[in-house]
N, C-alpha and C positions, 0 to 999 in steps of 0.2 A: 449685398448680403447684410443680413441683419445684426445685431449685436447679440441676440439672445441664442447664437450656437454653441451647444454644452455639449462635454466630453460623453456624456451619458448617450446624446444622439448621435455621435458618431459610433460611441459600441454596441449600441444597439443594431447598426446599421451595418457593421461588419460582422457581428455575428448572425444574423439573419442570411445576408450575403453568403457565410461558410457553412449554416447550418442547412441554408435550403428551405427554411421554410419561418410561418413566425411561431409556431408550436411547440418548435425544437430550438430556436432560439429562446424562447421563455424559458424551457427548463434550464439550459445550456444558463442561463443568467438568472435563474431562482426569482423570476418575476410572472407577471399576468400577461398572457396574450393582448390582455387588451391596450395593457401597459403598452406593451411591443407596437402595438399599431398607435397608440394616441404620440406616443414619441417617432416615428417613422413622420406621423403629420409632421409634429413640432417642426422636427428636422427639415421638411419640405417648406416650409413656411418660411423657414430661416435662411434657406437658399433659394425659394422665391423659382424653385424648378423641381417638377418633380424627380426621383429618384427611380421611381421602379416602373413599370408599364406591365399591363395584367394583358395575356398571352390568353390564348384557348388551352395550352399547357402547365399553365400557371401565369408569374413572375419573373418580368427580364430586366437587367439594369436599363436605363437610359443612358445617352451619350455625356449627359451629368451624371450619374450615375456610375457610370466606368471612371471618370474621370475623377469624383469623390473619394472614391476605393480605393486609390493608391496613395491619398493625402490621409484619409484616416486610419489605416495601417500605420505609415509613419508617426502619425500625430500620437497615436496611442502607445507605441514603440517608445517613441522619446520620452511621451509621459509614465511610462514606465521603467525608463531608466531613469529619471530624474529622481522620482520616489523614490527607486534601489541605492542610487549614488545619496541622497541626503539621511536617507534612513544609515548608509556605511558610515558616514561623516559625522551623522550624531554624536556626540558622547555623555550625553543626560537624558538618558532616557527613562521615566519614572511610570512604568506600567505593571501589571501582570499579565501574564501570558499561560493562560491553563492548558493541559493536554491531557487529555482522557486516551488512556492505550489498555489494552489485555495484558495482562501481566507478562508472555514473553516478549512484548515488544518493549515494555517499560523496564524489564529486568536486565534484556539482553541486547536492546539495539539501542536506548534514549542514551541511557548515561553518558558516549564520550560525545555522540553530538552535541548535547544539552551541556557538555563541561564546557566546549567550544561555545555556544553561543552566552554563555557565563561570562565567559572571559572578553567576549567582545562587546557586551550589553551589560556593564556589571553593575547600571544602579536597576534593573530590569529583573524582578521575582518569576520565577517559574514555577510552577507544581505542576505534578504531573499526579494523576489519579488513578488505578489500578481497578476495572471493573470488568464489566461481562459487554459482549459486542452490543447484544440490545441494550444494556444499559447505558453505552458508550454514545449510538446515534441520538436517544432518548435527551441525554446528556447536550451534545451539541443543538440538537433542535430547540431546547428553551434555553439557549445561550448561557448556559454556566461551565460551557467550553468551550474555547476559542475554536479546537483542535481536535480531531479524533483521529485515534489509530488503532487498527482493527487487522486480525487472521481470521479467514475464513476461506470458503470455497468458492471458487471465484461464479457469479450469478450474474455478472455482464450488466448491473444494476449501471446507470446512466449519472445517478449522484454521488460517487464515489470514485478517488483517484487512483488504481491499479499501481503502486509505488514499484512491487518486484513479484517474481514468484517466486517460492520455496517449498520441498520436498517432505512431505510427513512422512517420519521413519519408525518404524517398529525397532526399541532397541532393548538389549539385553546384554546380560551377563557377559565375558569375554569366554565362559566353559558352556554356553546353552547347547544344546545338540541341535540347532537347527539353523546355525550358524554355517556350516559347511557346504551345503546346497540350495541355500533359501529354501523357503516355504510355500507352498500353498494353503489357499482357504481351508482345509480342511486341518489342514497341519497346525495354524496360527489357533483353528478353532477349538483346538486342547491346553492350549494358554489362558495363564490367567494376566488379564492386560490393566494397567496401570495406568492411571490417567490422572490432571489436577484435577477436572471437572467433568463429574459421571452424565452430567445434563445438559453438556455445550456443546459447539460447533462439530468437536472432533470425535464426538459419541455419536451424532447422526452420522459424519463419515464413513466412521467403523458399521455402523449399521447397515448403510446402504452398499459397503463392500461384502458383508457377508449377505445381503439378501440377494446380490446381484450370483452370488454365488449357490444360493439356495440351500444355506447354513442357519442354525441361530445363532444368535449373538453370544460373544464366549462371554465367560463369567467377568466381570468390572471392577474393577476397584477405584473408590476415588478418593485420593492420600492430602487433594486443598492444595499443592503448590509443583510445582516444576520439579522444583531443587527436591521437594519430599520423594517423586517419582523416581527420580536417579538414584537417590540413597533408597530406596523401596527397592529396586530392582536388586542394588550391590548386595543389599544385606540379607534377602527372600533368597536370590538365585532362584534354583527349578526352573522350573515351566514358564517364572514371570517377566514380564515382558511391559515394558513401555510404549505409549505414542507420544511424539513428539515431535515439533518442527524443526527441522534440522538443524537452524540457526542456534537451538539451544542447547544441542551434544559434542560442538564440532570438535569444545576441547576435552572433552572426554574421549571423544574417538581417538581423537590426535594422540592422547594421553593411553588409550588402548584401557582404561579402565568400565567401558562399558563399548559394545559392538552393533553395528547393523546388520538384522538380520534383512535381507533381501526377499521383497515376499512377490510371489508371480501370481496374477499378473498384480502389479505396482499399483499402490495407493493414490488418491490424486491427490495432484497438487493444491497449495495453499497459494491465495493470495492475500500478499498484504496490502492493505486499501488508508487512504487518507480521507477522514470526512470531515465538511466543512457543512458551515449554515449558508443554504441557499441566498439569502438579501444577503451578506455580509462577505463574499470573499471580495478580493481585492482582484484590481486585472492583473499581478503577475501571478495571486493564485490560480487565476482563469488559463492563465499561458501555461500554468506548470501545468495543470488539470489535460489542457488539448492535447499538450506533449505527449503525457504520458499515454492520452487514450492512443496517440498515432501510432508511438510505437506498440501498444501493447498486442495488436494483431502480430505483429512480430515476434517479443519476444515468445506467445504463444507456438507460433510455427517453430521457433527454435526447439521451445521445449520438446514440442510434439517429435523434431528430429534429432535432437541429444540426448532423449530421455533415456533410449534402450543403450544406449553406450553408458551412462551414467551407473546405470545397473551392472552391467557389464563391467564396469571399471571398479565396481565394492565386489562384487564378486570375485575376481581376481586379486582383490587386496586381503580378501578372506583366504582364499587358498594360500598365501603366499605367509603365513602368519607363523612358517616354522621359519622364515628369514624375521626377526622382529625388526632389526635395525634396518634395514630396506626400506618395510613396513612403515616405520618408525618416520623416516626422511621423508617418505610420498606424502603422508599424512598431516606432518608438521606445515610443510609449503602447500596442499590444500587449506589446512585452516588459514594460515596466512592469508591464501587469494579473497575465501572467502571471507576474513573479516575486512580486508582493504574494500573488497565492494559491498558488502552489506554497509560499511560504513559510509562511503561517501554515496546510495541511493538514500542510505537516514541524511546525510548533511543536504541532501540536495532539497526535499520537500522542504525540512525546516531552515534553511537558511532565507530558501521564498517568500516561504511563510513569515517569517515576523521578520524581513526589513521592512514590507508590507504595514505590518502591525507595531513596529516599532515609529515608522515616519508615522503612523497615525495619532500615538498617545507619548509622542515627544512634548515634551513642557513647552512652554512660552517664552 
C-alpha cells in the first residue's frame, strides 16, 4: 500500500458505497461527480487493487472492496471522535461562529442552547442573525454563515437537515367563539389573521389551505414580529386570530392568556431544517445530516399517526376550560415536555456543529 491514502478517499468511498451511486454521493458531499470518480481512482492507486467491479446492473464491491468498507467506517468513526473529544478538551478557542435563523427560531429556540455553548467555548464569539429563509440559504451559500436555520414546509429538498417537526397553530383570544368546536375553512375564512410576515413561508401555507378548500384568502395583517402578533391578538380580540408555530405560544397556552383554535381539516406541518454550505461541512456534520434524514421517514409516519389524537387532545382541553386548574396542571407539564425536547433537538445540531468548527479555528 502506498503512502498517499487520505481520509478524503476513504469518505468518498463509503459514501458512494451508502449512496449507491457517484451522483448522489456528489451531492450527499457538496462536490463534482468527477471529483468523485478521480478520487475513487486515487483511492485504487493507493491500494494498488481495484475497489468496485462494473456489473451489467451497475457497481459491486470487490473482495478488497468488502474488506475496505469495514476499515474505513472505523477509520472515519474514530477520526470523528477524535476531533469531538479534542474540539471538548480545548479551552482556547478564538473563533467566530455565525448562524443565520428566522426570527422564531433565534427568538425562541437559540438563546439557552447558545448560553450552553457560551459557557463551554467562552473565548468563542457567536452572532446570530435574524432574516427571511431565502435570505438565510442566500447567506450560507456565499459563506458569511457558518450555519442556517430555517421553518418551513417540509419540500424533501436533499441539502438540508430536517432537525424536528412542529404544528402551525391558529391562535386567539381565550373569549373567541370558535374556540369551542374548532373551525372550518369557511369559518377561519371570516377572520381577520395576524401574521409577522404578510410575504413568507407561512402566507403561501395559509394560501394553499384555503385554495385547497376553494376559499379566498381572508383578510392579512402583517404586525413585523411574533411577540407583536400575540399582543395584536390580546389587544384586537374579535374575529382576530394568529399563525404561528407552536414552539412560539406554548407558554401562552400554558398561561391560558391566548388559546388554540383547532381548525378541520388541520394545517400542515412545519419543518425546521439545518442548512450548511455544501464544500464545508465537516464528517460529524455529515453523520448528524444522515441521522437525521434516517429517522425523519419515521418521525413523519409518527406524525401522520399522532396527528389526529393531537387535535383531539386540544379539543378536549378546550371543553374542559370551566375546570381552569385541571386545565391549568395538563398544560403547565405539556410545556415542560415540550420545552425539554425542543431543547435538547436545538443542543443536539449545534453541539455537532461547532465541536467540529471549534477543533478547526482552535489557536496554535
Amino acid at each position: 500500500m502506498k503512502a498517499e491514502l487520505e481520509l478524503r478517499h476513504l469518505r468518498v468511498f463509503v459514501t458512494v458505497v451508502e449512496t449507491g451511486a457517484h451522483s448522489r454521493a456528489a451531492r450527499a458531499l457538496g462536490i463534482s461527480q468527477s471529483t468523485v470518480s478521480e478520487t475513487l481512482s486515487a483511492l485504487e492507486r493507493a491500494l494498488g487493487t481495484p475497489v468496485f467491479r462494473k456489473t451489467s446492473k451497475g457497481s459491486t464491491l470487490t473482495a478488497a472492496g468488502e474488506t475496505l468498507l469495514g476499515y474505513a467506517r472505523r477509520t472515519l468513526a474514530t477520526t470523528n471522535e477524535m476531533v469531538d473529544e479534542l474540539a471538548r478538551l480545548s479551552g482556547d478557542i478564538r473563533a467566530t461562529l455565525v448562524v443565520a435563523a428566522v426570527e422564531s427560531i433565534s427568538t425562541y429556540v437559540l438563546p439557552a442552547c447558545l448560553a450552553t455553548l457560551r459557557r463551554r467555548w467562552r473565548k468563542t464569539r457567536i452572532e446570530v442573525i435574524t432574516a427571511t429563509c431565502s435570505e438565510i440559504r442566500e447567506s450560507v451559500a456565499q459563506g458569511k454563515s457558518d450555519l442556517g436555520v430555517l421553518v418551513e414546509a417540509d419540500t424533501g429538498s436533499a441539502d438540508d437537515c430536517v432537525l424536528a417537526r412542529a404544528r402551525l397553530t391558529i391562535c386567539a383570544s381565550p373569549s373567541h367563539p370558535l374556540l369551542r368546536h374548532g373551525a372550518t375553512p369557511d369559518q377561519l375564512g371570516r377572520c381577520d389573521f395576524y401574521m409577522s410576515d404578510a410575504a413568507g413561508n407561512f402566507h403561501d401555507l395559509l394560501r394553499h389551505y384555503f385554495d385547497a378548500a376553494g376559499l379566498a384568502l381572508p383578510r392579512i395583517q402583517a404586525l413585523g414580529t411574533i411577540e407583536a402578533v400575540k399582543r395584536g391578538i390580546g389587544a384586537v380580540g374579535g374575529t382576530a386570530v394568529g399563525l404561528l408555530p407552536a414552539y412560539t405560544v406554548t407558554r401562552e397556552f400554558a398561561e391560558r392568556s391566548l388559546a388554540e383554535i383547532v381548525a378541520h381539516p388541520p394545517l400542515p406541518l412545519l419543518a425546521c431544517r439545518a442548512v450548511l454550505a455544501r464544500g464545508r461541512r465537516s464528517p460529524i456534520v455529515n453523520e448528524l445530516i444522515a441521522d437525521s434524514e434516517e429517522d425523519a421517514a419515521a418521525r413523519r409516519k409518527r406524525d401522520e399517526v399522532n396527528g389526529p389524537a393531537v387535535f383531539r387532545r386540544i379539543e378536549r382541553t378546550n371543553r374542559r376550560r370551566r375546570h381552569p386548574r385541571l386545565n391549568s396542571m395538563n398544560s403547565q407539564a405539556q410545556f415542560r415536555r415540550e420545552e425539554r425536547t425542543r431543547r435538547k433537538k436545538s443542543a443536539q445540531v449545534f453541539f455537532a456543529f461547532f465541536a467540529s468548527f471549534a477543533a478547526k479555528n482552535s489557536s496554535s
